[in-house]
N, C-alpha and C positions, 0 to 999 in steps of 0.2 A: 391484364397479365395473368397466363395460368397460375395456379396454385396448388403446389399438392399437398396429400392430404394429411402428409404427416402437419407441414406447417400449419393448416388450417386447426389442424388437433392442438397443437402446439399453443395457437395465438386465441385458441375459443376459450382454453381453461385458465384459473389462476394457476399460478406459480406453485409448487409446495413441493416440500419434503428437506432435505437436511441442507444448510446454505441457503435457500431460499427467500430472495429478500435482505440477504444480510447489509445490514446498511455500513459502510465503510468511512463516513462523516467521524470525524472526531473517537475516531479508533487511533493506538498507537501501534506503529509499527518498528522494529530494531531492526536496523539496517548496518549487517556485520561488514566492512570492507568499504573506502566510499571513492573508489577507483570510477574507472568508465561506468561499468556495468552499474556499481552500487548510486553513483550520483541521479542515472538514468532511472532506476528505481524511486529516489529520492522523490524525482521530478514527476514520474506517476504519481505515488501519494499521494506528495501536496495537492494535486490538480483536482484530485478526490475528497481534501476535505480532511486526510489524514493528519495527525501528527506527526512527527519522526524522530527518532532518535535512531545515534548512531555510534560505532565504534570502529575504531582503526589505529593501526598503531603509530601510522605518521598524520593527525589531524590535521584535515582542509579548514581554518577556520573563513578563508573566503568564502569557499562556497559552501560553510555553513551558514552565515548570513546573507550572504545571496538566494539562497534556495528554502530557507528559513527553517532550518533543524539543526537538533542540538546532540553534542558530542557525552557521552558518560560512559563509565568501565561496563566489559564485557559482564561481570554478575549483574547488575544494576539496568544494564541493555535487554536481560532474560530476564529479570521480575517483572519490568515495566510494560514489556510488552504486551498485545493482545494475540 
């Protein structure tokens, strides 16, 4: 299979400069809202390895324990996060 050269440039070096590598395991993430959009975020996360907390003002606690993240107020959701 051809290859061009950017990817060959790409795939010959390491990685580097700002993000690079950032390992996303046991980071916490605040997830404002936990509608469609935010549950779907949830579910990335976890698959990552992430934490989650989250805020909203009518708590899912189904599928806070189904998807395994936990509900805390909106200041508390901004300190904790990464």
């Amino acid at each position: 299979m051809p290859c061009c050269w950017r990817s060959r440039a790409t795939c010959s070096r390491p990685w580097s400069g700002p993000g690079a590598g950032l390992e996303l395991r046991d980071r916490v993430i605040g997830v404002i809202g936990t509608g469609r959009i935010g549950l779907r975020v949830i579910e990335i996360a976890r698959g990552f390895g992430m934490k989650v907390i989250a805020y909203d003002l009518h708590a899912d606690e189904t599928a806070a324990s189904r998807l395994g993240f936990s509900y805390t107020n909106f200041e508390q959701l901004l300190s904790d996060s990464d």
